[in-house]
Structure formats: C-alpha cells, structure tokens
FIKOLZA-1660 file (N, C-alpha, C; in steps of 0.1 Angstrom, whole numbers, plus 5000, padded with zeros to 4 digits):
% residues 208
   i   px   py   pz ch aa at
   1 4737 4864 5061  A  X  N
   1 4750 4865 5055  A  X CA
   1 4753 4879 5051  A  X  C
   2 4743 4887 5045  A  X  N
   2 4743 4903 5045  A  X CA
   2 4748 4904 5052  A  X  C
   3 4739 4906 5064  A  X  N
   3 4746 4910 5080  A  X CA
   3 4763 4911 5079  A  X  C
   4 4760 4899 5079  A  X  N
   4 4774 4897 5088  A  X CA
   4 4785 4906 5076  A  X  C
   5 4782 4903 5064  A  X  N
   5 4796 4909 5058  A  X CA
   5 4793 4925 5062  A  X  C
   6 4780 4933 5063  A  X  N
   6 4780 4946 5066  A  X CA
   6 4787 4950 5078  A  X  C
   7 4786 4941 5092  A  X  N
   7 4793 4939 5104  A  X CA
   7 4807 4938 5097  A  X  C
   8 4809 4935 5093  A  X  N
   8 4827 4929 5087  A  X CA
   8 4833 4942 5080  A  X  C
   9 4825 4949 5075  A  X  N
   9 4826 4960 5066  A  X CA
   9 4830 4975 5078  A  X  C
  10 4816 4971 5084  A  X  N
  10 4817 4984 5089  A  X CA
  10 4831 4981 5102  A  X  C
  11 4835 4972 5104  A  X  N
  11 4850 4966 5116  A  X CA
  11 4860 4968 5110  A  X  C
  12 4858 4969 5100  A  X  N
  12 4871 4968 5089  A  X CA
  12 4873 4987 5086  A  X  C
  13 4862 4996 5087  A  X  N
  13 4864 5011 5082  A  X CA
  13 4868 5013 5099  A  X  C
  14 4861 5014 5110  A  X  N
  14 4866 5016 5119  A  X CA
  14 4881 5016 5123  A  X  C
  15 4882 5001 5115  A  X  N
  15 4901 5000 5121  A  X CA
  15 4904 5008 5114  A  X  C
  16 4902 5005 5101  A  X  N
  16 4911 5019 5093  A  X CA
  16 4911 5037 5094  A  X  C
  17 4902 5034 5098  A  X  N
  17 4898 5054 5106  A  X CA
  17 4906 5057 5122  A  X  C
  18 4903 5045 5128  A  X  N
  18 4917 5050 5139  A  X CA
  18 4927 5045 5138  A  X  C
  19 4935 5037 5123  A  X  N
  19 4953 5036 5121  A  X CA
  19 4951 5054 5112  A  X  C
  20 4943 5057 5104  A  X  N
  20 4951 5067 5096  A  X CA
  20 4946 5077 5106  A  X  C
  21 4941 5079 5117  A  X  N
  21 4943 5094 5128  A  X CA
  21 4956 5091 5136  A  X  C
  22 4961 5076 5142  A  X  N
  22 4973 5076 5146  A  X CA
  22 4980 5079 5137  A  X  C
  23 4982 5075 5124  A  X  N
  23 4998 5070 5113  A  X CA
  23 4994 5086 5111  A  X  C
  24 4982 5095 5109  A  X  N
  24 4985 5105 5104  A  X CA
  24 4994 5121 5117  A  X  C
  25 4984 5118 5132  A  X  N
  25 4992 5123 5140  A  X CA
  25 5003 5124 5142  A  X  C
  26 5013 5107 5142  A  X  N
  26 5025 5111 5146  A  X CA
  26 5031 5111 5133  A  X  C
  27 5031 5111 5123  A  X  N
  27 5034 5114 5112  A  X CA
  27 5036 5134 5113  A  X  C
  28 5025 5134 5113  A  X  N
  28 5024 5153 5116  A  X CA
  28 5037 5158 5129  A  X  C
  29 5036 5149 5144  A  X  N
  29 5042 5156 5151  A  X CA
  29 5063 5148 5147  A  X  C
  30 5059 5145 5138  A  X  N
  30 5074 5137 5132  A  X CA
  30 5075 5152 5122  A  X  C
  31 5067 5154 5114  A  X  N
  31 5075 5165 5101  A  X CA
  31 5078 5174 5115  A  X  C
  32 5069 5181 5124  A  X  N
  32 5074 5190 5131  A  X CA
  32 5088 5190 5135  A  X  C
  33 5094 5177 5143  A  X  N
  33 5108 5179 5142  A  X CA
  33 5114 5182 5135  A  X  C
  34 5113 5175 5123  A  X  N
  34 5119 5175 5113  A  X CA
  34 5121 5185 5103  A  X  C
  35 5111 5199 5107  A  X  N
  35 5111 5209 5101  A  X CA
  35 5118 5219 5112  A  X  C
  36 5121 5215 5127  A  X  N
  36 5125 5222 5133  A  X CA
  36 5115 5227 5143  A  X  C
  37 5103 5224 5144  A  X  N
  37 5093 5223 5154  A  X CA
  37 5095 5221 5170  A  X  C
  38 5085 5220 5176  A  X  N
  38 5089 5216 5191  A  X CA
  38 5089 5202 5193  A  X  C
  39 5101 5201 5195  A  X  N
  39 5109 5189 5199  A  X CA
  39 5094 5183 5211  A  X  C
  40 5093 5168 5199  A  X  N
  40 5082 5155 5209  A  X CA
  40 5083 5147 5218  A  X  C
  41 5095 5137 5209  A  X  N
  41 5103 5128 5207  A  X CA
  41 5096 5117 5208  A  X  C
  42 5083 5122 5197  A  X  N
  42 5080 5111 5190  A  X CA
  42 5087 5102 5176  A  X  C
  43 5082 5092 5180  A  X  N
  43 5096 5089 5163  A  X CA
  43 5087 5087 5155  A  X  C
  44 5088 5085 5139  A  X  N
  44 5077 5080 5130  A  X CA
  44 5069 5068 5131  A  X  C
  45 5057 5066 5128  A  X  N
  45 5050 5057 5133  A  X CA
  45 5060 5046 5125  A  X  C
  46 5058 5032 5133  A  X  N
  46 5068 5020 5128  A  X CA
  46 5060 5012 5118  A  X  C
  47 5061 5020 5108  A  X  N
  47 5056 5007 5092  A  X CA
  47 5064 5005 5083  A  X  C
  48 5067 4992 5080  A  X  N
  48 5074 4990 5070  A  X CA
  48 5081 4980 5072  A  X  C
  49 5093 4969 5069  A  X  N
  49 5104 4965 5073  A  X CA
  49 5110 4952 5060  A  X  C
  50 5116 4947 5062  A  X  N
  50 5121 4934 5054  A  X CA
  50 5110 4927 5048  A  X  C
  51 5108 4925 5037  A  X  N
  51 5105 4915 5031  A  X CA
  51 5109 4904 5018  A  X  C
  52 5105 4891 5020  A  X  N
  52 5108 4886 5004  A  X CA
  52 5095 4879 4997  A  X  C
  53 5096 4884 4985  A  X  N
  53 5081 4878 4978  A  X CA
  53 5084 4876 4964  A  X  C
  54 5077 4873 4959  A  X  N
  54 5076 4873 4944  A  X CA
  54 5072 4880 4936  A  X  C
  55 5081 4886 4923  A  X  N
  55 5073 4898 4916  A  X CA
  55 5064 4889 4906  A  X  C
  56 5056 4899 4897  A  X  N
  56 5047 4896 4889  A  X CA
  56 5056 4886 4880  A  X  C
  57 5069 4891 4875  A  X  N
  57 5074 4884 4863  A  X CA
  57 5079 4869 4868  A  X  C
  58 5078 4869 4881  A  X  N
  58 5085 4853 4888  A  X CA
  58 5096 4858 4895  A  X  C
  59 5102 4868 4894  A  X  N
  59 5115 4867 4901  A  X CA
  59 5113 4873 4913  A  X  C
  60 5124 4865 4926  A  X  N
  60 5124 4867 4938  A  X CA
  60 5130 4879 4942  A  X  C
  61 5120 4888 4951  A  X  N
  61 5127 4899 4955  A  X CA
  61 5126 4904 4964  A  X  C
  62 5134 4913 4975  A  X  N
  62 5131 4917 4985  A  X CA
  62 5132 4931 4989  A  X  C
  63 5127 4943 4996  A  X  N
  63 5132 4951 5000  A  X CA
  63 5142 4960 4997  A  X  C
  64 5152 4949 4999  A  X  N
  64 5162 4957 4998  A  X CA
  64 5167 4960 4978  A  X  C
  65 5157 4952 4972  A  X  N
  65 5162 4956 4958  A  X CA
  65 5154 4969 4952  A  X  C
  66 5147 4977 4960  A  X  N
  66 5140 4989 4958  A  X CA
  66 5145 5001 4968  A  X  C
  67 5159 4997 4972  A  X  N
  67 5163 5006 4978  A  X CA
  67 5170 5019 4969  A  X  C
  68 5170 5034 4973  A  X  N
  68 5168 5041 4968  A  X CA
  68 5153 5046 4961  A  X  C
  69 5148 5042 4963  A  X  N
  69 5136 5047 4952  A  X CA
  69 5123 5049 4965  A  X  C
  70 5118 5061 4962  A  X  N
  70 5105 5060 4968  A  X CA
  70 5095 5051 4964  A  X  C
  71 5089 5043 4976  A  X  N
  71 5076 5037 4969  A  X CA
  71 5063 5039 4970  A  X  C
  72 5056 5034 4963  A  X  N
  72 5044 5035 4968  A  X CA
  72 5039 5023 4971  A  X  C
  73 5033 5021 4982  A  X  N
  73 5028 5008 4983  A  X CA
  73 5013 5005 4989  A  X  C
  74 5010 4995 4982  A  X  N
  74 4991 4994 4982  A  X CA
  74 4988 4979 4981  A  X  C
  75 4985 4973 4994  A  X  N
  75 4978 4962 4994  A  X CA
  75 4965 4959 4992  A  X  C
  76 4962 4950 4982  A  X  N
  76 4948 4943 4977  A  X CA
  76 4943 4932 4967  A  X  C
  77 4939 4932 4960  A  X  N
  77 4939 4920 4956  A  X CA
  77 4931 4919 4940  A  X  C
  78 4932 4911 4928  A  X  N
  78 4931 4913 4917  A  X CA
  78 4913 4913 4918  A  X  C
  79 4904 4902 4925  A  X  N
  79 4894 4901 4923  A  X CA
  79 4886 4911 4932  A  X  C
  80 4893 4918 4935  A  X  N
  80 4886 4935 4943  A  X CA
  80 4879 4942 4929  A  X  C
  81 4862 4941 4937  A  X  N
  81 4856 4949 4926  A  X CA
  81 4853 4964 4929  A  X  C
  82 4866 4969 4937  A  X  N
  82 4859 4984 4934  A  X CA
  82 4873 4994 4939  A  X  C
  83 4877 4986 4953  A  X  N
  83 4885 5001 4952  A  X CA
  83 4897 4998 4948  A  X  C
  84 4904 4983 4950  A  X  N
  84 4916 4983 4943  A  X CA
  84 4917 4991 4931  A  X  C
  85 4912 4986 4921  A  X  N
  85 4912 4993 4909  A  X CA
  85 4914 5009 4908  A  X  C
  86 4909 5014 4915  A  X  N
  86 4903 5028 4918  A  X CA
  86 4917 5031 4926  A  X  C
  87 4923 5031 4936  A  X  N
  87 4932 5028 4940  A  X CA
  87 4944 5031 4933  A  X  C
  88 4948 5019 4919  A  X  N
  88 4955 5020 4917  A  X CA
  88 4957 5026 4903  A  X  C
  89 4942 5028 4896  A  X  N
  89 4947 5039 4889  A  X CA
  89 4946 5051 4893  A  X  C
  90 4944 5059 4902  A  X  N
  90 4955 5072 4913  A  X CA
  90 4966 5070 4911  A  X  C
  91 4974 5055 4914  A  X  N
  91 4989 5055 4916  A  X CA
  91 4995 5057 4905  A  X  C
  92 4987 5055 4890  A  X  N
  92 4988 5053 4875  A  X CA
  92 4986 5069 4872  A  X  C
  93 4976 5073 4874  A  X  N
  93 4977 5089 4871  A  X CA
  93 4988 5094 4879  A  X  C
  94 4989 5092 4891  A  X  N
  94 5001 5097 4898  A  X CA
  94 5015 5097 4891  A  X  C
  95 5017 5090 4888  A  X  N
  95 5032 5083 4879  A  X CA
  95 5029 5089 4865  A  X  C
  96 5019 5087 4859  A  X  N
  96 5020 5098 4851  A  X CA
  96 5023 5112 4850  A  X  C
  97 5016 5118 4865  A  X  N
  97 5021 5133 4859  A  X CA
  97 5031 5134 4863  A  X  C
  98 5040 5129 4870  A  X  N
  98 5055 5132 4875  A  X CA
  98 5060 5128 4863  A  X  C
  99 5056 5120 4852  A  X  N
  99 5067 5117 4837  A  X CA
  99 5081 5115 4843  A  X  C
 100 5091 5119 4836  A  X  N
 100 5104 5115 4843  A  X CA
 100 5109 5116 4851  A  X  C
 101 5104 5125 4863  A  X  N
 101 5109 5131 4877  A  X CA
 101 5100 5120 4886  A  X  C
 102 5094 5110 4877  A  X  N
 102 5091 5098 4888  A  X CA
 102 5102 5089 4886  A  X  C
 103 5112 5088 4883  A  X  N
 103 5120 5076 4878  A  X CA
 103 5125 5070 4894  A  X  C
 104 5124 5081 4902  A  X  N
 104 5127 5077 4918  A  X CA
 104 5114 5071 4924  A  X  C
 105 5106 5066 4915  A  X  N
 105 5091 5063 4924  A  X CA
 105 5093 5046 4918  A  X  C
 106 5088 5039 4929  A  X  N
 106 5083 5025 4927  A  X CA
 106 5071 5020 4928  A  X  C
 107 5057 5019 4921  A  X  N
 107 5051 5016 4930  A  X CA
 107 5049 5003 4930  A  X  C
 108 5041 4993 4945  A  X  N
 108 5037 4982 4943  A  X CA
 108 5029 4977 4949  A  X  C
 109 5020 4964 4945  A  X  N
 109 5009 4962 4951  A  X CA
 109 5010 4943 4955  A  X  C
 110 5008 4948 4967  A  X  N
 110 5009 4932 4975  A  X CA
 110 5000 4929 4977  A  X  C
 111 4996 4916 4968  A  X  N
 111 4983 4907 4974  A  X CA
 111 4979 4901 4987  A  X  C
 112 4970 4905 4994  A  X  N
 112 4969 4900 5004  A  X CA
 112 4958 4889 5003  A  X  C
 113 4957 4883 4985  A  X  N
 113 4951 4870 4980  A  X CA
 113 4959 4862 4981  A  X  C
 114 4973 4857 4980  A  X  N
 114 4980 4850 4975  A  X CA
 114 4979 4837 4966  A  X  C
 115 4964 4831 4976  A  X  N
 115 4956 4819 4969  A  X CA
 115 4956 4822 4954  A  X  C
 116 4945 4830 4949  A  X  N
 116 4944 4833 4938  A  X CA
 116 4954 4840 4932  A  X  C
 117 4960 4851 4939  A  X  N
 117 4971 4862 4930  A  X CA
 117 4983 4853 4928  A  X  C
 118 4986 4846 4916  A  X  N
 118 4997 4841 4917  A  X CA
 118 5003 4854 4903  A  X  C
 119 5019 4848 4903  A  X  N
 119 5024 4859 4893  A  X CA
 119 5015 4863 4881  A  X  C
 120 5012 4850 4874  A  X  N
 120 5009 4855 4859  A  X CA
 120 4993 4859 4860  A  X  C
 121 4988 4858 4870  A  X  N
 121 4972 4865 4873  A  X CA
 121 4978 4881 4880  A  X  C
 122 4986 4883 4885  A  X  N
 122 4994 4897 4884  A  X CA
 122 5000 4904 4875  A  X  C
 123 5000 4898 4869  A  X  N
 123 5012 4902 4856  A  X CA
 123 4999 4910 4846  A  X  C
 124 4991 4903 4848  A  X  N
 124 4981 4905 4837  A  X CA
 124 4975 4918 4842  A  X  C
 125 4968 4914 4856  A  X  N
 125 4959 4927 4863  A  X CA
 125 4970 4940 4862  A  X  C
 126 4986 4939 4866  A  X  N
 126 4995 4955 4869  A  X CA
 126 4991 4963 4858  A  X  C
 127 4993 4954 4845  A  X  N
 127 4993 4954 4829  A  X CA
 127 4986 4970 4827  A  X  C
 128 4972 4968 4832  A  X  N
 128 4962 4970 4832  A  X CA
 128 4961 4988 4836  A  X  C
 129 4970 4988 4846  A  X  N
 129 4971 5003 4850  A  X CA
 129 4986 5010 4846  A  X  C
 130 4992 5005 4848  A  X  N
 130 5008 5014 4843  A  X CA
 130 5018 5004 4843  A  X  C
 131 5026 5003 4830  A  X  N
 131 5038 4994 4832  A  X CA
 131 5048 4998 4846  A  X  C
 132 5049 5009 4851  A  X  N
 132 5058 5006 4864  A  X CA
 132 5057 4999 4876  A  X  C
 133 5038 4997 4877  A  X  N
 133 5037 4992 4889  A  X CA
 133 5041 4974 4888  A  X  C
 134 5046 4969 4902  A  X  N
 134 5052 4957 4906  A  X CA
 134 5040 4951 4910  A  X  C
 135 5035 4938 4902  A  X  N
 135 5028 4929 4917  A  X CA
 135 5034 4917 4925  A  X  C
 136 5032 4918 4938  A  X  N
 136 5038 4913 4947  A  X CA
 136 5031 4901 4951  A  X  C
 137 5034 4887 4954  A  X  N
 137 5029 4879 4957  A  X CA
 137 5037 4870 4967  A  X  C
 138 5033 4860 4971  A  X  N
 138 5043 4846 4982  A  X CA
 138 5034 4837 4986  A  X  C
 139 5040 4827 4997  A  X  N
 139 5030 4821 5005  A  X CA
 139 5018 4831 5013  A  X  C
 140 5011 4824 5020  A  X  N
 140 5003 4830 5028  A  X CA
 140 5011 4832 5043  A  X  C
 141 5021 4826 5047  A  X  N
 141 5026 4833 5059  A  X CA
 141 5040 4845 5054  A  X  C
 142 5044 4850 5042  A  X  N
 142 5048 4855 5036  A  X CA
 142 5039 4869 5035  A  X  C
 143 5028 4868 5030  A  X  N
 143 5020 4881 5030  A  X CA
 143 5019 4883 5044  A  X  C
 144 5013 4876 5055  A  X  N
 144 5009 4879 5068  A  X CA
 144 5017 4886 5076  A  X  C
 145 5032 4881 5067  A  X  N
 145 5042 4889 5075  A  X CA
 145 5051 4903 5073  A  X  C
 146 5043 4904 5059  A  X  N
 146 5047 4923 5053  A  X CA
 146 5033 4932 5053  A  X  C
 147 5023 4922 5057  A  X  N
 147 5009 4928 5060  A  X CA
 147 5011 4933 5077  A  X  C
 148 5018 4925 5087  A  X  N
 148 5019 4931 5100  A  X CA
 148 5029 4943 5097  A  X  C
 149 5039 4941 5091  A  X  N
 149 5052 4951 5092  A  X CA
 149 5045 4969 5086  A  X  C
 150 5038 4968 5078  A  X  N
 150 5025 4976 5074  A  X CA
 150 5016 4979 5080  A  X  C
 151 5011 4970 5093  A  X  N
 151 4999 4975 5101  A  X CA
 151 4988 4976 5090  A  X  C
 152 4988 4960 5081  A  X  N
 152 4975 4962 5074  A  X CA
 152 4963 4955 5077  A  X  C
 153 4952 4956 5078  A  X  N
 153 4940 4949 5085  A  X CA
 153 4940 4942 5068  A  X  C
 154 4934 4925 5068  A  X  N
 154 4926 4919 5057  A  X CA
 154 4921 4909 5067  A  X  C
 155 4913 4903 5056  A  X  N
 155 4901 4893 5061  A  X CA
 155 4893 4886 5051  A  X  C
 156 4892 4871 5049  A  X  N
 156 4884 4869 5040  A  X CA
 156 4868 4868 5046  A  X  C
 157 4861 4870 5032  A  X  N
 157 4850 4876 5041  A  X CA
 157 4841 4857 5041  A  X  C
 158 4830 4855 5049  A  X  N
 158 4830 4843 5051  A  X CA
 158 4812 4841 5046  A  X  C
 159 4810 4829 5040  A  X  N
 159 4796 4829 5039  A  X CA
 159 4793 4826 5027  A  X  C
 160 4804 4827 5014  A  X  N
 160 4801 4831 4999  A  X CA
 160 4791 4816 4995  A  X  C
 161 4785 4816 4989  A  X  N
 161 4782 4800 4979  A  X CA
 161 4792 4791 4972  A  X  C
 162 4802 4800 4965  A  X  N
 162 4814 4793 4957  A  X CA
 162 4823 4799 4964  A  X  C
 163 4830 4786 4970  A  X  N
 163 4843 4788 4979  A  X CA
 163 4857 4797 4968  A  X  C
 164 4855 4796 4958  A  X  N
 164 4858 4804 4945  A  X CA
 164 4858 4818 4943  A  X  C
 165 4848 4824 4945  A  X  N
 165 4843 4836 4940  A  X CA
 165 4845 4847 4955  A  X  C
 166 4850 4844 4966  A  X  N
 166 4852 4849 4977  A  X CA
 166 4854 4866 4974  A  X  C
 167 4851 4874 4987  A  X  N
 167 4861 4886 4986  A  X CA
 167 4870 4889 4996  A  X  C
 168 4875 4901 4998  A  X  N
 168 4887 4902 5007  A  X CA
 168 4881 4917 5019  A  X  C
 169 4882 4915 5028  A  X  N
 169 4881 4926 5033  A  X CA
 169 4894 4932 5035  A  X  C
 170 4894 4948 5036  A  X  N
 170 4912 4946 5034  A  X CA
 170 4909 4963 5038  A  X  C
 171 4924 4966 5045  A  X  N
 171 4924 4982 5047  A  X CA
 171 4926 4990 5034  A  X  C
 172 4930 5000 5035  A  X  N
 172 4927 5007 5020  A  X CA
 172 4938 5019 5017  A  X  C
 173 4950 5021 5026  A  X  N
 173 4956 5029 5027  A  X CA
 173 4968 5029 5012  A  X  C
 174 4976 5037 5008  A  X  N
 174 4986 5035 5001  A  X CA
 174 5000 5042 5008  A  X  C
 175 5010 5035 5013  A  X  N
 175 5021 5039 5025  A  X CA
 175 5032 5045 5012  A  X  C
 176 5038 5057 5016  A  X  N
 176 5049 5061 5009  A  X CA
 176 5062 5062 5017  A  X  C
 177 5069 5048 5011  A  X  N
 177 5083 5052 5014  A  X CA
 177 5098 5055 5012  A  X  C
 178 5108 5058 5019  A  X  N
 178 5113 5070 5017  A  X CA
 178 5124 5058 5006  A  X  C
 179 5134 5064 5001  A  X  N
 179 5142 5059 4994  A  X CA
 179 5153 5050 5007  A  X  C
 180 5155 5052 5018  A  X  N
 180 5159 5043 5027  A  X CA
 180 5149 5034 5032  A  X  C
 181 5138 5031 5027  A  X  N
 181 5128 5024 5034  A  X CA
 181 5120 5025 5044  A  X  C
 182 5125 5041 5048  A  X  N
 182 5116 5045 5061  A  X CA
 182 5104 5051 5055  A  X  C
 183 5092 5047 5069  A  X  N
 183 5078 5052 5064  A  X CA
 183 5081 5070 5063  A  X  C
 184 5073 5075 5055  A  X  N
 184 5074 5089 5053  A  X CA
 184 5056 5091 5053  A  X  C
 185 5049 5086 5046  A  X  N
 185 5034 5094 5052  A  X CA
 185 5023 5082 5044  A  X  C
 186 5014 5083 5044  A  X  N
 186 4999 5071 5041  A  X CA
 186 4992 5078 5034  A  X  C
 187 4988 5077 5026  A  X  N
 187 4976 5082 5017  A  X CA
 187 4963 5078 5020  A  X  C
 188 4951 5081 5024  A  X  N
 188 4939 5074 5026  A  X CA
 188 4933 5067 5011  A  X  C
 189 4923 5068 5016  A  X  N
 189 4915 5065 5000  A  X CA
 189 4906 5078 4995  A  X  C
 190 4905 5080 4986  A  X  N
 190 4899 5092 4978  A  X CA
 190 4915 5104 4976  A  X  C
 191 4921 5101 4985  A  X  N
 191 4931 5111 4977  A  X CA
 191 4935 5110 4958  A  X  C
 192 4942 5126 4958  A  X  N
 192 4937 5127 4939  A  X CA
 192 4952 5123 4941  A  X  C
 193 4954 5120 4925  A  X  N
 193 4970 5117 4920  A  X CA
 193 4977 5128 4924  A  X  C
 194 4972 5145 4925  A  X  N
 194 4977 5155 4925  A  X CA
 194 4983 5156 4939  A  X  C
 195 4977 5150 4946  A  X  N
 195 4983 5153 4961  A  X CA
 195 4994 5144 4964  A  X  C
 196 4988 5130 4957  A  X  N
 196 5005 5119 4956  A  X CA
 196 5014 5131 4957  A  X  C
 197 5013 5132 4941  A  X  N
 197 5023 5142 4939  A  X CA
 197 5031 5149 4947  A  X  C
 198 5023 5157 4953  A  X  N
 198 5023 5171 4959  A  X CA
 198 5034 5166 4971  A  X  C
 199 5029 5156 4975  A  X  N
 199 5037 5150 4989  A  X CA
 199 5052 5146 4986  A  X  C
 200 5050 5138 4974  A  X  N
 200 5061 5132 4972  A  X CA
 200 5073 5139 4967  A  X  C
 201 5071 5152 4959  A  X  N
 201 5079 5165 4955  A  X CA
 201 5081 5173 4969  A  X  C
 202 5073 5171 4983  A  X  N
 202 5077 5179 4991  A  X CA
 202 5088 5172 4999  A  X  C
 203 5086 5161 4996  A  X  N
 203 5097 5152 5010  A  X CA
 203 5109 5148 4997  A  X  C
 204 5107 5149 4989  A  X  N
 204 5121 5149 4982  A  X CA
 204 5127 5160 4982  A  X  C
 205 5121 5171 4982  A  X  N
 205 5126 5185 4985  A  X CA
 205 5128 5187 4997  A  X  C
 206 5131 5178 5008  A  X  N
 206 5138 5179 5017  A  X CA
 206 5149 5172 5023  A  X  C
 207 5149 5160 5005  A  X  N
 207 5168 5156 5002  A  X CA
 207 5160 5141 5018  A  X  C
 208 5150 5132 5015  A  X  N
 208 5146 5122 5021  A  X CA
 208 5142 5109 5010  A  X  C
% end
C-alpha cells in the first residue's frame, strides 16, 4: 500500500513538472510578444474558462462574477495535511503585503474534495488563512469540469483503512488570472508571497 501511494506520488510530480515547463514556456514566449519580442505566434497556454460552483457562504457563483479582478487560483482540499495549507498561507501573506493595492486581487480555492468540502467545512478552513480568500465547492462532475479547464491533475489516493480518512493526490500549482479571465502566468509550489507580488504589480503595470 506504501508502494503504490509512493508510485502515485512520484506520477503525480512528474505530471506536474512537465505542465509547469510547458504553461511556463509558452507563457514566456507569450510576454515576448507582448513586450514586443519576436513574433511566435504562440498564443497563451489555454487555462481557465466558465465555471459555476458554490461559494463557501452558499451562494451560487460563477466566473463571470469575479470579473475584473485578478485571481488567484489554487486547487486542493481542506483535509491536505501539508501543502494546501502552506500554499495558501503564501496567498495570505501575499494579500497582505499588497494591503489596499490588492483590492483588484481575488483569491480562491477549489476543492477538488467535493465529498467532504462542502460550504460550511470551507467556510471554516478559508477562515483560517485570510478573510478574502473564496472557497469553492459543487458536484463532483462540476469540479472535474473547472479542474480540466485548469489542466489540473487530482486523484484519490486508494488503499486507506477508513474509507473516511482518505487523501487527495492533487497538482500543486496556483494560476493567476488576468481581470478578463485570461490565464496570465502559474506559480509553482515554494514560490515566496514576494514574487506573487512581484508578478502581479508587473502585469498590472502593463494595464492587463
């Protein structure tokens, strides 16, 4: 049973090591246009698109009600014992140091538990790191379907004793997007709040 979750673990870093050399490539040969570079005519990698789910507080929402606002967005799940957390307080220090020049930032985090993450077990975990962040929940073919639009790898992992106590295998990236909803760039994991920052003050400073 080791085994196999270590197999599951180590399939699960792999995928995510060659989406963030693609998402981060054509991301790179995207600002080049965009800065006036040699024309690729690559377009930005395709993440993101329509969704409807449920916020933490119960109310139904979609997409298009976070239009305008940069987001941040981070899928995982409440009973993640290590990097969610870790994860999302970055996005918590992040939003802190911007203070009121984040008022354009949204961030939010989609369960790719749904089972377990229902609102008021979200409501409690957001609590926890910064009142701005949103948690996101729905059915299970509801997540599957803003988890493809994301190009996000999850998996429950198989084998546990208590069909209860499960975990999630899950990719690890946090996607920033633009106030029209277009992907603008991916954060890995271990990035500092300061580089959020740093990114998100550069692509606003270029009126995106």
């Amino acid at each position: 049973m080791k085994r196999e979750r270590m197999i599951r673990m180590a399939l699960a870093a792999l995928v995510g090591l060659i989406m963030a050399a693609v998402i981060a490539w054509m991301t790179v040969r995207h600002d080049q246009r965009q800065a006036g570079g040699v024309a690729t005519g690559v377009a930005p990698a395709s993440i993101g698109g329509p969704f409807t789910l449920m916020a933490h507080d119960g109310r139904t929402v979609s997409d298009t009600d976070f239009q305008g606002k940069y987001r941040l967005v981070f899928f995982g799940y409440t009973f993640c014992p290590d990097i969610c957390p870790t994860e999302l307080q970055t996005i918590a220090q992040a939003m802190d140091q911007m203070g009121d020049s984040g008022a354009d930032v949204q961030p939010l985090f989609i369960t790719i538990d749904p089972a377990r993450d229902t609102p008021p077990v979200l409501a409690e975990y957001v609590a926890l790191f910064h009142p701005s962040i949103i948690g996101l929940t729905g059915t299970a073919d509801q997540i599957a379907a803003v988890a493809k639009e994301y190009r996000v790898y999850y998996a429950r992992s198989q084998g546990e004793p208590d069909p209860t106590q499960y975990l999630m295998d899950h990719s690890t990236f946090s996607y920033l997007m633009a106030p029209d909803g277009s992907f603008v760039t991916v954060f890995a994991k271990d990035t500092t709040p300061e580089q959020m920052v740093e990114a998100i003050a550069a692509h606003r400073a270029r009126g995106r």
